[in-house]
C-alpha positions in Angstrom: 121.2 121.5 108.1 119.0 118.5 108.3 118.5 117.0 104.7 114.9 116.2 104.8 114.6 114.6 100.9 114.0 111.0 102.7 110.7 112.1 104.2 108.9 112.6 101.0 109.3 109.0 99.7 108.9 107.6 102.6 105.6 109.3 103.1 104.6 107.8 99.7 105.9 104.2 100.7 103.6 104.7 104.2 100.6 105.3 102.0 100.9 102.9 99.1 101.3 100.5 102.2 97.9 101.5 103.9 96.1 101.5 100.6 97.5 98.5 99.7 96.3 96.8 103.3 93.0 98.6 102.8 92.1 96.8 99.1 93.4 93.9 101.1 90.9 93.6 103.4 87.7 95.2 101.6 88.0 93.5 98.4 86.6 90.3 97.7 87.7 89.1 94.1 91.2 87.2 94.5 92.9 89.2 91.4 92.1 92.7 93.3 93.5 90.4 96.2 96.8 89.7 94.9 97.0 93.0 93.2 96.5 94.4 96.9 99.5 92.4 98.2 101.6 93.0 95.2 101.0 97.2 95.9 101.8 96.0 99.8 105.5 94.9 98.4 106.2 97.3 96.4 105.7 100.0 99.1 108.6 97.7 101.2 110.4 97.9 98.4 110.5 101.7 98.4 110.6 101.5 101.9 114.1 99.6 101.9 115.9 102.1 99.1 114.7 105.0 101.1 116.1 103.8 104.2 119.2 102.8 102.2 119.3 106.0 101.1 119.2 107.8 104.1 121.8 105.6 105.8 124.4 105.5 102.9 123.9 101.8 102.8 123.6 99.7 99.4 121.7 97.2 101.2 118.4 99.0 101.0 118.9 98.4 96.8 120.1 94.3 97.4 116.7 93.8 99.6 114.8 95.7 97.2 116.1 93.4 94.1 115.1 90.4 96.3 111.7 92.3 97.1 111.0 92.0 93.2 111.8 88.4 92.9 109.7 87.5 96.2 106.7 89.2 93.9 107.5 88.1 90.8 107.3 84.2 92.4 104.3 85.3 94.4 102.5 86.6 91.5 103.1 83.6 89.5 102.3 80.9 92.2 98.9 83.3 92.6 97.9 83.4 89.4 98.3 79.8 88.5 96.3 78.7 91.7 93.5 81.5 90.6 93.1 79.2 87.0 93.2 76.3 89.1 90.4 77.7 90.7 88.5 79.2 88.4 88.5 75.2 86.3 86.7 74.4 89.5 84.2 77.4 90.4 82.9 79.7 88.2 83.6 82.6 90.2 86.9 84.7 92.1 85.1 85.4 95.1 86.5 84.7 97.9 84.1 83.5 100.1 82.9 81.2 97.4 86.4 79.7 97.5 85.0 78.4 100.4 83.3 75.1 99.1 86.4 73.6 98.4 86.7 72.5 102.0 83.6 70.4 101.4 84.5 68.5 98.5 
């Protein structure tokens, strides 16, 4: 009998993925931005303790502890440079962002 309870979460991780890619490249505002990328490594994350499930392998849980640090630094770096932004212009739009080159 195949055991088929590793399809279900990975189905989930697939998605969260896409949607995650999709609010990447629609959105403009840089919060929705980072939000988009931080909804992109969590779906990994899943994606790595699935696959370590499905294997019998601890190291799907190890890469999915470093996954949450990666974020965690990512997040922090992003939202300091989006203040550091925001002292400058007084919007999060992206393509506004875009004036810094000329200054």
């Amino acid at each position: 009998m195949i055991n088929l309870s590793w399809q279900a979460p990975a189905s989930l991780a697939i998605i969260l993925f896409a949607l995650g890619l999709i609010g990447l490249i629609t959105r403009r505002n840089l919060i929705f931005v980072i939000l988009s990328i931080e909804v992109m490594l969590n779906a990994v994350a899943l994606l790595f303790i699935v696959a370590g499930m499905r294997w019998g392998h601890p190291d799907g849980q190890v890469m999915f502890i470093f996954i949450l640090n990666l974020a965690g630094g990512e997040l922090a770096l992003g939202l300091v440079l989006l203040l550091r932004l925001r002292a400058r212009i007084t919007t999060l739009d992206g393509d506004s962002a875009n004036i810094l080159r000329e200054s």
